[in-house]
N, CA, C and O atoms as a Tinker XYZ file with bonds, in Angstrom:
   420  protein
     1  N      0.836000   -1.179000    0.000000    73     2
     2  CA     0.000000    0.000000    0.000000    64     1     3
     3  C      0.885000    1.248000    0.000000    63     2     4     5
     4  O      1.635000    1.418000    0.961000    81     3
     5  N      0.865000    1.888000   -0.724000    73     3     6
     6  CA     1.444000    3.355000   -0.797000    64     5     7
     7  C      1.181000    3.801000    0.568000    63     6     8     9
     8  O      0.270000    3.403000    1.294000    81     7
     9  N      2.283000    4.874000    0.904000    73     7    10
    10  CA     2.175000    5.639000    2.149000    64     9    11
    11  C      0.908000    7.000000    2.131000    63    10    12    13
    12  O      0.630000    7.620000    3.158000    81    11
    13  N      0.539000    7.160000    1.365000    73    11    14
    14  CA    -0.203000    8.436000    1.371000    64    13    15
    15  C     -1.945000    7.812000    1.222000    63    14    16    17
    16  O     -2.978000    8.397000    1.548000    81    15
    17  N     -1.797000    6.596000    0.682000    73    15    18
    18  CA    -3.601000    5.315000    0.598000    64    17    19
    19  C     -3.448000    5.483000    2.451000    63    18    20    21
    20  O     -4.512000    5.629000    3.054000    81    19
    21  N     -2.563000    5.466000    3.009000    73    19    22
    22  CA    -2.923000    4.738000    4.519000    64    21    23
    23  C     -3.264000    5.882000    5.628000    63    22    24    25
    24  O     -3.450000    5.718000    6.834000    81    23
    25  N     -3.297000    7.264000    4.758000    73    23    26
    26  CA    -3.541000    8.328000    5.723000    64    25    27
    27  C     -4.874000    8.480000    5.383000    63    26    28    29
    28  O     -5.454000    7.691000    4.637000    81    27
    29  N     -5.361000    9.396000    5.860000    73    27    30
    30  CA    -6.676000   10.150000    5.909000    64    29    31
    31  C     -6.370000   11.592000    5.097000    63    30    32    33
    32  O     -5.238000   12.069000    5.024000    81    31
    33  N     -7.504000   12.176000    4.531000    73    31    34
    34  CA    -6.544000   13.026000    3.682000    64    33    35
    35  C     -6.776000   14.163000    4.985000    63    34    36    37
    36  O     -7.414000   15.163000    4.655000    81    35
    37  N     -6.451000   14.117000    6.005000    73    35    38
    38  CA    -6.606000   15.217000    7.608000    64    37    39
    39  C     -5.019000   15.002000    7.750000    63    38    40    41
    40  O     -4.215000   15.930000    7.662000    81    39
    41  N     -4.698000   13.762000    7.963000    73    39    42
    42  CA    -3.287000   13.351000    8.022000    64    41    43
    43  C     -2.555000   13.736000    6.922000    63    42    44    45
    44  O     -1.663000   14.565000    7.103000    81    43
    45  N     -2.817000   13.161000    5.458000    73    43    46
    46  CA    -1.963000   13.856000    4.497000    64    45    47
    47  C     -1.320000   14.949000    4.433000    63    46    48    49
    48  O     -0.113000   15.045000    4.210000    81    47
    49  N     -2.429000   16.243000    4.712000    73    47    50
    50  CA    -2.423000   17.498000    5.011000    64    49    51
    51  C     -1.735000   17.616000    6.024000    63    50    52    53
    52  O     -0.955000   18.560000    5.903000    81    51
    53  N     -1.635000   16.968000    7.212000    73    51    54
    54  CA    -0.798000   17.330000    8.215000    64    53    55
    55  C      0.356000   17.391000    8.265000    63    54    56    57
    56  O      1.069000   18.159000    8.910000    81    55
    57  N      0.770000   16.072000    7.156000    73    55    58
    58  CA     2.357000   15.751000    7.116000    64    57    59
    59  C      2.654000   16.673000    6.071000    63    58    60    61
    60  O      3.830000   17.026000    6.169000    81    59
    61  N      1.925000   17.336000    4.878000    73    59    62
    62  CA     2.465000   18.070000    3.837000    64    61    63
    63  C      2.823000   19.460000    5.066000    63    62    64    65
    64  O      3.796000   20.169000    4.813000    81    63
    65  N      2.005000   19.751000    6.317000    73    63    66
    66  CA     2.364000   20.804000    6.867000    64    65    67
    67  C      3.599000   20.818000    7.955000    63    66    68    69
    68  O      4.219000   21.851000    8.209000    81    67
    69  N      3.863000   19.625000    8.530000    73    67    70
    70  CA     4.922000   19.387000    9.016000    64    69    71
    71  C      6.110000   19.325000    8.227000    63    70    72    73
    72  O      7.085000   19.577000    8.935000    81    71
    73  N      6.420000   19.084000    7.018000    73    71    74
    74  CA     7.172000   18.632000    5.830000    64    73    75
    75  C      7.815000   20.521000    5.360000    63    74    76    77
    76  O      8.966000   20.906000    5.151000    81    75
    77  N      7.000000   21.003000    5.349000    73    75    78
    78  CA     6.816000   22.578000    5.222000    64    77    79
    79  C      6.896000   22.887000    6.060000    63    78    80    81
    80  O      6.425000   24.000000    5.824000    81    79
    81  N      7.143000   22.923000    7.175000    73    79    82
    82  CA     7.293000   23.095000    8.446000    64    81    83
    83  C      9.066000   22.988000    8.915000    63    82    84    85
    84  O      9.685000   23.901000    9.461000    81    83
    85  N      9.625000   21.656000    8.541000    73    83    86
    86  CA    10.905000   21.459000    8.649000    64    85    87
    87  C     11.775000   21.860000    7.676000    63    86    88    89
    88  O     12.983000   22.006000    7.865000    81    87
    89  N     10.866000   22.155000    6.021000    73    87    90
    90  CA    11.966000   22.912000    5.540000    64    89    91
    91  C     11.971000   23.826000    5.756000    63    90    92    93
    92  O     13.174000   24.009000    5.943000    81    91
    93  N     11.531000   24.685000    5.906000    73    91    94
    94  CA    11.255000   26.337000    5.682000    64    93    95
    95  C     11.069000   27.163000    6.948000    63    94    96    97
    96  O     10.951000   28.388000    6.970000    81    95
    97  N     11.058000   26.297000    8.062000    73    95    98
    98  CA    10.820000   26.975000    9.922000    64    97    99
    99  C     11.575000   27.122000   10.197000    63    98   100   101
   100  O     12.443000   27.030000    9.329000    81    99
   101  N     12.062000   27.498000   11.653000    73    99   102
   102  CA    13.171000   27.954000   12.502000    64   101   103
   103  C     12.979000   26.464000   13.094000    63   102   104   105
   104  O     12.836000   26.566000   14.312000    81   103
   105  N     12.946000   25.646000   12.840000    73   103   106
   106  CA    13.264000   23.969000   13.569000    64   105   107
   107  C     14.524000   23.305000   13.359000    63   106   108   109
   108  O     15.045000   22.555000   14.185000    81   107
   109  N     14.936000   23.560000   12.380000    73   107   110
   110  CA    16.892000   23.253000   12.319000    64   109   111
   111  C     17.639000   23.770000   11.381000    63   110   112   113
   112  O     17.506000   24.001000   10.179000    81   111
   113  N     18.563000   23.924000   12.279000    73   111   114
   114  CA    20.070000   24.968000   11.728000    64   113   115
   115  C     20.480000   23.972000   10.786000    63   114   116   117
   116  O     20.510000   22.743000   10.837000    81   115
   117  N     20.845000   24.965000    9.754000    73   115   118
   118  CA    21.457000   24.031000    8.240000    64   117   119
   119  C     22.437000   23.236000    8.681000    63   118   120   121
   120  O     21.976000   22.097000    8.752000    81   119
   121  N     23.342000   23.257000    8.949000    73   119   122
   122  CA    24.374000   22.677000    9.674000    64   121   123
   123  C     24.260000   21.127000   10.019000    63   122   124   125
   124  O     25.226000   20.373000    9.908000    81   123
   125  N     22.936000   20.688000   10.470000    73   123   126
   126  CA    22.562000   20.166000   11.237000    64   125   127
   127  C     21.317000   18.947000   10.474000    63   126   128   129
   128  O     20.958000   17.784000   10.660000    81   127
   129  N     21.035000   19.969000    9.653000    73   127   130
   130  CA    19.816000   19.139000    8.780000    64   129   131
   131  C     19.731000   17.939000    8.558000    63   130   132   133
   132  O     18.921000   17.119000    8.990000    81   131
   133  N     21.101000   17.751000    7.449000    73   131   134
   134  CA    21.534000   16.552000    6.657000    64   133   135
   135  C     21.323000   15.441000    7.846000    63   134   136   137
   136  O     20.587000   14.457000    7.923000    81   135
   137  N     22.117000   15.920000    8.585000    73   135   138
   138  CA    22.571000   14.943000   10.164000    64   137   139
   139  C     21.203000   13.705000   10.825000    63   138   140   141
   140  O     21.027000   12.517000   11.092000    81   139
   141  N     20.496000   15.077000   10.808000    73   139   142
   142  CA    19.450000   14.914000   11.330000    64   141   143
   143  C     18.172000   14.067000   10.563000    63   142   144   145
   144  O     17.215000   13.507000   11.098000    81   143
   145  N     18.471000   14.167000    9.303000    73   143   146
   146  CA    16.915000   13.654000    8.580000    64   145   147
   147  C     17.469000   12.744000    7.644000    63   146   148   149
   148  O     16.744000   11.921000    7.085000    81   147
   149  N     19.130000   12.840000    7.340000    73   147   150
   150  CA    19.414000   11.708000    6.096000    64   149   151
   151  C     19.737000   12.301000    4.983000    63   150   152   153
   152  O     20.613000   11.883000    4.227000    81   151
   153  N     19.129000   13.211000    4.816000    73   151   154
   154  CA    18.660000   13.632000    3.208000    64   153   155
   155  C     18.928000   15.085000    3.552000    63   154   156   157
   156  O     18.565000   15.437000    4.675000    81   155
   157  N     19.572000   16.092000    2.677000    73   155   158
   158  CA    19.663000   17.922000    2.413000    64   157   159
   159  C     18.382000   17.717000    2.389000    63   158   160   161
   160  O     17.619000   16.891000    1.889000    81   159
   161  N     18.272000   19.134000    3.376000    73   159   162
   162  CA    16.935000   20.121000    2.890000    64   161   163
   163  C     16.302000   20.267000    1.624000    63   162   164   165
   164  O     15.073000   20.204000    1.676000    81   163
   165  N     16.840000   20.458000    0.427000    73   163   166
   166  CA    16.723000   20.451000   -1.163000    64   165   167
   167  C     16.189000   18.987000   -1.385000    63   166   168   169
   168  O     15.102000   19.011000   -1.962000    81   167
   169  N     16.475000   18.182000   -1.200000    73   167   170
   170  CA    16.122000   16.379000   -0.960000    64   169   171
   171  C     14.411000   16.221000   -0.095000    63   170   172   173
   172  O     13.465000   15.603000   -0.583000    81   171
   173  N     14.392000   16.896000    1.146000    73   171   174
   174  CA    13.107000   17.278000    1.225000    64   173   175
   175  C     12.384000   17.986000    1.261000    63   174   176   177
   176  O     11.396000   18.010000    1.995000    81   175
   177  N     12.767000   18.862000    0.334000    73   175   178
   178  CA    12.364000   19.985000   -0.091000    64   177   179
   179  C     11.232000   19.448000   -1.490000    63   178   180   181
   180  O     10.065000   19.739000   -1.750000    81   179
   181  N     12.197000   18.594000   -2.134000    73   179   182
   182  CA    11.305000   17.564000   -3.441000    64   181   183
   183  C     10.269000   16.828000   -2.620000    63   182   184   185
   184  O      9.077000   16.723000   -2.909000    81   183
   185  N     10.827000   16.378000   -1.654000    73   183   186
   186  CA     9.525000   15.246000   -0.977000    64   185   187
   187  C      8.265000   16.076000   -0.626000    63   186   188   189
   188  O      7.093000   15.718000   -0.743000    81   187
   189  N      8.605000   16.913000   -0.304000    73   187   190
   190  CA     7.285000   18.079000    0.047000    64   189   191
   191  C      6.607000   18.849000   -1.158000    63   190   192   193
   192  O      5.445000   19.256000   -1.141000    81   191
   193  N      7.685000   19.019000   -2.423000    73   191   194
   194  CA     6.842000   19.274000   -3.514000    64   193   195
   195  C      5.714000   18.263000   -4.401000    63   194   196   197
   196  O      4.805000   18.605000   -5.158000    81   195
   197  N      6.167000   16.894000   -3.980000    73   195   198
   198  CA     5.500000   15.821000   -4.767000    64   197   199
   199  C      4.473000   15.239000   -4.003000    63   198   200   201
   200  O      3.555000   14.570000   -4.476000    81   199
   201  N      4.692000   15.581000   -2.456000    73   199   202
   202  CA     3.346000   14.693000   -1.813000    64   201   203
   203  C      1.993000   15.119000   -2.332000    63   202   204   205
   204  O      1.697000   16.213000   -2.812000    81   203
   205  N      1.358000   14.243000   -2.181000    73   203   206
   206  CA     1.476000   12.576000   -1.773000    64   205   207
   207  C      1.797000   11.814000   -3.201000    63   206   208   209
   208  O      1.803000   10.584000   -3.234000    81   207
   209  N      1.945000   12.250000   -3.850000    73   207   210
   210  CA     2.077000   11.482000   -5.705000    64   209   211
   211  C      3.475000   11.371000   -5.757000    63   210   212   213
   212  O      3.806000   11.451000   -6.940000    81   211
   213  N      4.417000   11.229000   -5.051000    73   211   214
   214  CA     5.781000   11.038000   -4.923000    64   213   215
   215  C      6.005000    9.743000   -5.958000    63   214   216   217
   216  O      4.970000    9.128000   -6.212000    81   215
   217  N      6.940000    9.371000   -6.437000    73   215   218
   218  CA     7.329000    8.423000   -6.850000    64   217   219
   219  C      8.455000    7.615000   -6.495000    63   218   220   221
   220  O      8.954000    6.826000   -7.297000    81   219
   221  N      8.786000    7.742000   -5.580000    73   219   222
   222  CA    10.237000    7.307000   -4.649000    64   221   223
   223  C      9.022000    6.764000   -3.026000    63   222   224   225
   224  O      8.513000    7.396000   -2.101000    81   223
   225  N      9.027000    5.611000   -3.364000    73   223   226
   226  CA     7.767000    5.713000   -1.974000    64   225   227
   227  C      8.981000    5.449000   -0.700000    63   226   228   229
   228  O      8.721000    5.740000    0.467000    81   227
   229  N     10.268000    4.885000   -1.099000    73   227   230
   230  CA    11.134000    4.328000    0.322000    64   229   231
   231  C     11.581000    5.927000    0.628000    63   230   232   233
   232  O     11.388000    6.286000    1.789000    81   231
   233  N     11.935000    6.536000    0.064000    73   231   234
   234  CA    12.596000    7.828000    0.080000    64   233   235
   235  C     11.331000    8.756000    0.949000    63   234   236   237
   236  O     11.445000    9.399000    1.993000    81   235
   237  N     10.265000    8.565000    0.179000    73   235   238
   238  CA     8.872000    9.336000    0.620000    64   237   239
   239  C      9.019000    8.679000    2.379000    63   238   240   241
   240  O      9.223000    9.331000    3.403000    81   239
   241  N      8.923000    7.934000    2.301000    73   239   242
   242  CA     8.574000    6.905000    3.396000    64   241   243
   243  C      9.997000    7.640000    4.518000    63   242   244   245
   244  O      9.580000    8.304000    5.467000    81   243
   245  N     10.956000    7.558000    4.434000    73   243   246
   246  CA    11.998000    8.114000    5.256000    64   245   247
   247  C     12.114000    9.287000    5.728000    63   246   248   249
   248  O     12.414000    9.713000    6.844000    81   247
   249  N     11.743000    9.944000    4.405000    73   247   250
   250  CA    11.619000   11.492000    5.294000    64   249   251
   251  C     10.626000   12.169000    5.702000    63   250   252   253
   252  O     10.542000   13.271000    6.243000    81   251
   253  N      9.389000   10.907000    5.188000    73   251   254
   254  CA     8.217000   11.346000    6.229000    64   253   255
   255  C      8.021000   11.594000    7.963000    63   254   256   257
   256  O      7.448000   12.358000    8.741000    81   255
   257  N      9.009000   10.264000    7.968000    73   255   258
   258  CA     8.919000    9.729000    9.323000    64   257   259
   259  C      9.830000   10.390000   10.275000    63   258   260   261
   260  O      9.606000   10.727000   11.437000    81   259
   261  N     11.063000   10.529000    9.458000    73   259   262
   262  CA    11.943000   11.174000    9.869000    64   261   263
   263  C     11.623000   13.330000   10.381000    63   262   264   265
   264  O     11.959000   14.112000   11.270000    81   263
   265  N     10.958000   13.334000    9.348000    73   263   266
   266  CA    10.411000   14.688000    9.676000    64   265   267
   267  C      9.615000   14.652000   11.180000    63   266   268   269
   268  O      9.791000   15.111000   12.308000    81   267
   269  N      8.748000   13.913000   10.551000    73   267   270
   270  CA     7.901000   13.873000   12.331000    64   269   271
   271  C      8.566000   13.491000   13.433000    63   270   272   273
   272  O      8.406000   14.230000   14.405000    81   271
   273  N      9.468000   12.287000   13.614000    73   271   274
   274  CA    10.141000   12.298000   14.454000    64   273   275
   275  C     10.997000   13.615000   15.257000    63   274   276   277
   276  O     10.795000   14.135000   16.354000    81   275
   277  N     11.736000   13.812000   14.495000    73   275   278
   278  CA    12.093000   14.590000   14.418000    64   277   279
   279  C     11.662000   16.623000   15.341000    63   278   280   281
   280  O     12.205000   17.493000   16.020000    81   279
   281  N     10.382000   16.302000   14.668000    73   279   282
   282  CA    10.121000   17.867000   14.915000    64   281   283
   283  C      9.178000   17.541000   16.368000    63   282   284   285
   284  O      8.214000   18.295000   16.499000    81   283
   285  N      9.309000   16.828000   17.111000    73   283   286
   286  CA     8.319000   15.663000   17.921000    64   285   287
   287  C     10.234000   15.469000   19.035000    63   286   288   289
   288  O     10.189000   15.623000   20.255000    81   287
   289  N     10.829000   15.332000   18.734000    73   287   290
   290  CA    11.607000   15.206000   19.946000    64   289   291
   291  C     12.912000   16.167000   19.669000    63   290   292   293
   292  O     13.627000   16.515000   20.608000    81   291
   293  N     13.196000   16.606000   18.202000    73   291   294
   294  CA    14.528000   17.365000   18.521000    64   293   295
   295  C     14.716000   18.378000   19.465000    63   294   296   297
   296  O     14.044000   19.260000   18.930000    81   295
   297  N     15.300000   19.044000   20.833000    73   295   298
   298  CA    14.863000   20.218000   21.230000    64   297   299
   299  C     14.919000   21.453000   20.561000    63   298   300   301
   300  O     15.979000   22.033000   20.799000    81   299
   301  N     13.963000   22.229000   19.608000    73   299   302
   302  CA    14.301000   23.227000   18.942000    64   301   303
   303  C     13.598000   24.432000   19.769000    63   302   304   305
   304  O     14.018000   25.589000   19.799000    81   303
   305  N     12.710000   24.051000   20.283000    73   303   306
   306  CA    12.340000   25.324000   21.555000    64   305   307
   307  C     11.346000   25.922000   20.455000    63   306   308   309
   308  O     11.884000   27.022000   20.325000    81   307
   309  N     10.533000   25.939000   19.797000    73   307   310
   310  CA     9.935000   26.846000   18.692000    64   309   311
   311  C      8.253000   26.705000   18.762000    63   310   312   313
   312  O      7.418000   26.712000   17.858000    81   311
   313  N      8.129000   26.587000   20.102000    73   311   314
   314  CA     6.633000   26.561000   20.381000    64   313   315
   315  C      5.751000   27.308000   18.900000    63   314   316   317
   316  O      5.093000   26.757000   18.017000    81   315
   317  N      6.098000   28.765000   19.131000    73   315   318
   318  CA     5.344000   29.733000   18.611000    64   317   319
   319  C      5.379000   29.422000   17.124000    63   318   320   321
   320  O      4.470000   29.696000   16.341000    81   319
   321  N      6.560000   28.801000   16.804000    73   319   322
   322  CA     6.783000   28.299000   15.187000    64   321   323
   323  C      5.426000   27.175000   14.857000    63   322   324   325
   324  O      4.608000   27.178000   13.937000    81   323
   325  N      5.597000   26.268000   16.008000    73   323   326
   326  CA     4.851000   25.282000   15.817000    64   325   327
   327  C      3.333000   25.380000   15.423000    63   326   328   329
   328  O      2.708000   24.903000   14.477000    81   327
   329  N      2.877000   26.352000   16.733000    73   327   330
   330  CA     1.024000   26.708000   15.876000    64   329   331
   331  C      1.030000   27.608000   15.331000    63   330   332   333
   332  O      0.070000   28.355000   15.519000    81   331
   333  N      2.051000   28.018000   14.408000    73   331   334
   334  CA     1.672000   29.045000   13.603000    64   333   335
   335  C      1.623000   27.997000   11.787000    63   334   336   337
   336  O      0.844000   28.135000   10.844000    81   335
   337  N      2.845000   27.001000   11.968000    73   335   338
   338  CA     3.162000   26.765000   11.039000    64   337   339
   339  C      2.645000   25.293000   10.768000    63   338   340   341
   340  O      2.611000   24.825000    9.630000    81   339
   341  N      2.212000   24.543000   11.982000    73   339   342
   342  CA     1.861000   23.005000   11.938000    64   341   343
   343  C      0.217000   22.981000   11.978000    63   342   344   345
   344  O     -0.662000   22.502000   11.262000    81   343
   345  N      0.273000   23.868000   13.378000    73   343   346
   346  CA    -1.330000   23.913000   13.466000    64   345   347
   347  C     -1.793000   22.671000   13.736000    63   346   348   349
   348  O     -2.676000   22.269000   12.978000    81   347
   349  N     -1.373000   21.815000   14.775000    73   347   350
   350  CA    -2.100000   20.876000   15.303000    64   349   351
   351  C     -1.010000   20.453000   16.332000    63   350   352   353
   352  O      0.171000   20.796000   16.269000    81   351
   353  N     -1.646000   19.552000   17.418000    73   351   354
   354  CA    -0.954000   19.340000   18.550000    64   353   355
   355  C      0.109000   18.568000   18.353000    63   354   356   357
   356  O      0.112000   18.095000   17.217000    81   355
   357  N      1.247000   18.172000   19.183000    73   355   358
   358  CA     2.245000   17.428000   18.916000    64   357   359
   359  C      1.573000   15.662000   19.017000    63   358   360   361
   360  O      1.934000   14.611000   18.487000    81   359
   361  N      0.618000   15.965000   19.829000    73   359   362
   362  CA    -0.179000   14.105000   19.973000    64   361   363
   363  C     -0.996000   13.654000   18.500000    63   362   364   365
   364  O     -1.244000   12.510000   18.120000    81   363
   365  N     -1.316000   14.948000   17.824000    73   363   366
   366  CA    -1.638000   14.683000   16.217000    64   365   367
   367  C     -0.490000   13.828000   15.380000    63   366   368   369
   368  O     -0.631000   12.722000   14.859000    81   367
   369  N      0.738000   14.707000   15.407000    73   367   370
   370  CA     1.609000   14.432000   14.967000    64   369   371
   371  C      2.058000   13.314000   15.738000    63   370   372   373
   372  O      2.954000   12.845000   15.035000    81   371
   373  N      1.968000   12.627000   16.740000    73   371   374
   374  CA     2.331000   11.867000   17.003000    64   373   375
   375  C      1.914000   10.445000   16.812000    63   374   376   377
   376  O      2.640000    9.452000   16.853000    81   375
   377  N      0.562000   10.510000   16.586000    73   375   378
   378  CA    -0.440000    9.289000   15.862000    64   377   379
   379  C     -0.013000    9.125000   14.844000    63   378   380   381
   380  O      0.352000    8.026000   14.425000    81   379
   381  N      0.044000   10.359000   14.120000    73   379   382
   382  CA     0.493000    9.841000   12.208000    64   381   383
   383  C      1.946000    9.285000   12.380000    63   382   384   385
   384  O      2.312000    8.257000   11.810000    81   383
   385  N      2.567000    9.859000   13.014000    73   383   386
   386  CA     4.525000    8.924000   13.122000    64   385   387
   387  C      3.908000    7.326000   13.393000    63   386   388   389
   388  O      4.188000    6.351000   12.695000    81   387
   389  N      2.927000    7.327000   14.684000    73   387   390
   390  CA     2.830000    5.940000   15.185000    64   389   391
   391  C      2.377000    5.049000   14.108000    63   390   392   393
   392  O      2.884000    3.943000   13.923000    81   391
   393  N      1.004000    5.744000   13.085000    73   391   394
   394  CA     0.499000    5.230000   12.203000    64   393   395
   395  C      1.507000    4.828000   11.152000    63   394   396   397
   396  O      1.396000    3.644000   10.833000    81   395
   397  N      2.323000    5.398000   10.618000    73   395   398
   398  CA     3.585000    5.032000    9.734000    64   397   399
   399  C      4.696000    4.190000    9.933000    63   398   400   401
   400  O      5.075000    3.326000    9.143000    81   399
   401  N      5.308000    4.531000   11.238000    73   399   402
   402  CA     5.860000    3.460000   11.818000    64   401   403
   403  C      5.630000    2.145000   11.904000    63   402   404   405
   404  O      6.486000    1.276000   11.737000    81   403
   405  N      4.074000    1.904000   12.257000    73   403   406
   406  CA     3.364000    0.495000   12.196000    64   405   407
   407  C      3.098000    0.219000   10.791000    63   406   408   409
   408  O      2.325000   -0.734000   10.695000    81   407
   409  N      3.509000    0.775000    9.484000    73   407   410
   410  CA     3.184000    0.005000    8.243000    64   409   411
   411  C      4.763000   -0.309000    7.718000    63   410   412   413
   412  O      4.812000   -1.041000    6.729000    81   411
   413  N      5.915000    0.105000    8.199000    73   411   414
   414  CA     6.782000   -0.556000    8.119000    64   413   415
   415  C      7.294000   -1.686000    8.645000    63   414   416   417
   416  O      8.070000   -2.277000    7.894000    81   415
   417  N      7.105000   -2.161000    9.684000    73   415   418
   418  CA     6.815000   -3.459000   10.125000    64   417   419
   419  C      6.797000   -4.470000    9.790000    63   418   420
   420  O      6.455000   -5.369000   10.558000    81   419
């Protein structure tokens, strides 16, 4: 099953806003990016232009997860970033990681 059939399109939307969220927010110093997610910013920068019709689903699939993870435990301190730019609670985001996580399995 494709990663984007197993969301809800509430979730889809969520992760296209988290995804947009990690490239383009005050959530991590360039420096740091690559480190952190696997892939340059520019790398998911494409993943965020193609969701959900991506054609790389392992690639899709990595820096989905990795994003949420990610913006869900790195300490970036960016409350105010967060509901301005995610707009939903971190326990939202935290179902859809759980939900993704459990289809790799």
């Amino acid at each position: 099953m494709k990663l984007a059939q197993a969301l809800s399109e509430a979730e889809r939307d969520l992760v296209k806003r988290c995804l947009y969220a990690a490239v383009n927010g005050p959530f991590f110093p360039d420096w740091e990016f690559q480190a952190l997610f696997g892939y340059t910013r520019d790398e998911v920068r494409h993943i965020l232009a193609s969701w959900p019709n991506g054609n790389d689903e392992e690639m899709q699939r990595h820096v989905i997860i990795n994003t949420l993870n990610n913006l869900l435990r790195y300490p970036h301190g960016e409350t105010e970033a967060w509901s301005r730019q995610i707009c939903s609670s971190e326990d939202d985001v935290a179902a859809v990681l759980r939900k993704l996580t459990a289809l790799v399995k």
